[in-house]
C-alpha positions in Angstrom: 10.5 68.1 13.5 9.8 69.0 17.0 7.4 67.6 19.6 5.3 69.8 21.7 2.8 68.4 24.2 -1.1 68.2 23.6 -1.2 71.3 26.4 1.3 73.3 24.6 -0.4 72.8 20.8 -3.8 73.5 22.7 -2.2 76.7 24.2 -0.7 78.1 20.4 -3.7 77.0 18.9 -5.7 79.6 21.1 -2.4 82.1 20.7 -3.2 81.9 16.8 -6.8 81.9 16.6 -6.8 86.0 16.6 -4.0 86.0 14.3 -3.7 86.8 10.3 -2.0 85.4 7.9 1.5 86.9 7.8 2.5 84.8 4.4 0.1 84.0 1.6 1.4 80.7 -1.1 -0.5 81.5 -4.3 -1.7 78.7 -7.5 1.9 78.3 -8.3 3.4 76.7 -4.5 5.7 76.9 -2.9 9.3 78.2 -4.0 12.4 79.3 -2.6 11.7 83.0 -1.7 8.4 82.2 -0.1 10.2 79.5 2.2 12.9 82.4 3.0 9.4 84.8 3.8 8.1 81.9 6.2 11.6 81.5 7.7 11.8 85.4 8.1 8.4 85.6 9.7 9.0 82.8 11.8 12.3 84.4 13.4 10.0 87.6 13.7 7.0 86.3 15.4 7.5 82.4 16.6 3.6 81.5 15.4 2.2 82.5 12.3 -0.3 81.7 9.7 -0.1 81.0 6.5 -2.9 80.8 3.8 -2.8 78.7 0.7 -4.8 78.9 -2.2 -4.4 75.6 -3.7 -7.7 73.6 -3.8 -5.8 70.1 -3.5 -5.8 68.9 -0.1 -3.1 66.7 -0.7 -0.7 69.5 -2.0 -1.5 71.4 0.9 -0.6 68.8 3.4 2.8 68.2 1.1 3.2 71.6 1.9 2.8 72.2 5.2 5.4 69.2 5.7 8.0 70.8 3.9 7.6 73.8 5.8 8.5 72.2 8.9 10.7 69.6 7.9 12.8 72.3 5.7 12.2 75.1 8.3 12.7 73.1 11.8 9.4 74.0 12.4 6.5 72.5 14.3 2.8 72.1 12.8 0.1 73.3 15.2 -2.9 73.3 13.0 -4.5 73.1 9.4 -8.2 74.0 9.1 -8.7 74.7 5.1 -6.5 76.5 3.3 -5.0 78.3 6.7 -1.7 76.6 8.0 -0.6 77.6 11.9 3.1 76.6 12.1 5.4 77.6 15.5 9.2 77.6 15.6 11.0 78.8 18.8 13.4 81.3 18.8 16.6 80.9 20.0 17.1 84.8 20.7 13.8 85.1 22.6 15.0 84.3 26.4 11.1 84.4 27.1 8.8 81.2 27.0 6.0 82.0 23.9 3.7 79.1 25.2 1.4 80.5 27.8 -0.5 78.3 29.4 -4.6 78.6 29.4 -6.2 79.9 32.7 -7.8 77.4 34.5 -11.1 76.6 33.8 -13.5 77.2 37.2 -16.3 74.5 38.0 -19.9 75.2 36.7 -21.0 75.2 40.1 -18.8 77.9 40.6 -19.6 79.7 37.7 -23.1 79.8 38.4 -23.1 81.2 41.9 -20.6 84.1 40.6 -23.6 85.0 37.7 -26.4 84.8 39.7 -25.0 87.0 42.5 -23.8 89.6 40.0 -27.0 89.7 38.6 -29.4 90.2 41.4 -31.6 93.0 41.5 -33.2 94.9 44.0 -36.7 94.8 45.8 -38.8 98.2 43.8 -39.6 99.5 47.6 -35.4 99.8 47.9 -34.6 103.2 48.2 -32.1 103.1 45.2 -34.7 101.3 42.7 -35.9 104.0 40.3 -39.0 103.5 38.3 -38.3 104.2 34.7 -41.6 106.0 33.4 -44.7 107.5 34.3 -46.5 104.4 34.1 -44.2 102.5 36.4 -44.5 105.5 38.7 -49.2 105.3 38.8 -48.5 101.4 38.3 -46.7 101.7 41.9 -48.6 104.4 43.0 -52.0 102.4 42.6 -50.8 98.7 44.3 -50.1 101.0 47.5 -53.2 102.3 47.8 
């Protein structure tokens, strides 16, 4: 089995959160022809999911380690009965990793909202009032 870093698991993980899963294992596990479906989906797409509907925890972790260890594959996640597993292509000249955008201070975050989101004085020209009643609520505080 391959390595990755914690930054590139943390970048696939993101990568297959709005994924489905490409290969289902039913009751029965996993056989010969549903390994050759994982290995074809892996050469098609590099990150996939894979849902199993065994209820055994152990059995699932069995088979997520035959997966890779069969498959040269990596394991990048297991939340239930979903596995995430990623196995670079050797035809893809392309890195599949991308890393995260940086993550801007709060600081900064809150001066970009709260300027976004200012609003205009009512006596601005471009501020409209929205009903009658705004309009003889205005209309009264002037006179």
């Amino acid at each position: 089995m391959n390595k990755l870093s914690p930054t590139a698991q943390q970048a696939l993980r993101a990568q297959a959160h709005s994924l489905s899963p490409v290969v289902m294992i039913s009751e029965k596990g996993l056989s010969d022809t549903v390994l050759k479906e994982i290995d074809r989906s892996l050469k098609a797409h590099e990150l996939i999911k894979i849902r199993v509907f065994s209820d055994d925890r152990d059995e699932r972790t069995a088979m997520m380690e035959t997966i890779c260890t069969e498959l040269s594959a990596v394991p990048i996640q297991r939340i239930g009965k979903v596995l995430v597993v990623y196995r670079k292509n050797a035809d893809t000249p392309k890195a599949t990793v991308k890393p995260s955008k940086p993550v801007a201070s709060k600081s900064a975050k809150k001066v970009a909202s709260t300027s976004s989101r200012r609003r205009t004085s009512p006596t601005a020209k471009s501020a409209k009032p929205r009903s009658k009643i705004a309009v003889n609520r205005r209309k009264s505080k002037d006179d």
